[in-house]
N, C-alpha and C positions, 0 to 999 in steps of 0.2 A: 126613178123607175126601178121596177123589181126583176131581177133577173132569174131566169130557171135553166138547170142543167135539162138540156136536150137528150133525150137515150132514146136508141132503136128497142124492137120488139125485145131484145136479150138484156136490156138494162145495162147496154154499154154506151157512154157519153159520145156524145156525138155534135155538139157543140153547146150554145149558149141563146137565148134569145131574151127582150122581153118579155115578161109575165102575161101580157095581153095582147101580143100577138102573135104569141105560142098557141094561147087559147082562140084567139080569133082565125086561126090557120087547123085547128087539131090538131094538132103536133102532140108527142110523148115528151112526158117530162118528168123529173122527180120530183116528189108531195111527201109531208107527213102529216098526221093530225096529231092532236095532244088531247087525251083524256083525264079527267082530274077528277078522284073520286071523294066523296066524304068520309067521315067514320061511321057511317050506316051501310060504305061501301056502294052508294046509291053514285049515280054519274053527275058531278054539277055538270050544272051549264049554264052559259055565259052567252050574251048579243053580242054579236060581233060591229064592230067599225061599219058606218054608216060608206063609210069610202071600201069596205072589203066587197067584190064580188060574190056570188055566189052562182059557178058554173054548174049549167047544167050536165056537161058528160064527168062531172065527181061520179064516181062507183065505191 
C-alpha cells in the first residue's frame, strides 16, 4: 500500500495515511508530476499502469 504525507491548508505535515483513503476521505496531501520532454522540446507521453488511478479532484 502507498503511503501519502498528510498537510493542512499551509503545506505543513500533519500526518500519514493510505494513498486511497486519503483520496477516498479528500484529505490534502503531497503530489508531484513528472514531465519528460523530447528534443523538439514537445511533452512525451506515456499510459500509465492499468492498476494506477486516476483521481478526479487532480488540479
Amino acid at each position: 500500500m502507498d503511503q501519502v504525507i498528510l498537510v493542512d491548508t499551509n503545506d505543513v505535515e500533519v500526518g500519514a495515511m493510505d494513498k486511497m483513503e486519503a483520496h477516498q476521505k479528500g484529505l490534502l496531501h503531497r503530489a508531484f508530476s513528472v514531465l519528460l520532454f523530447n528534443e523538439e522540446g514537445d511533452v512525451d507521453s506515456t499510459k500509465s499502469q492499468n492498476k494506477i488511478s486516476q483521481w478526479r479532484t487532480m488540479v
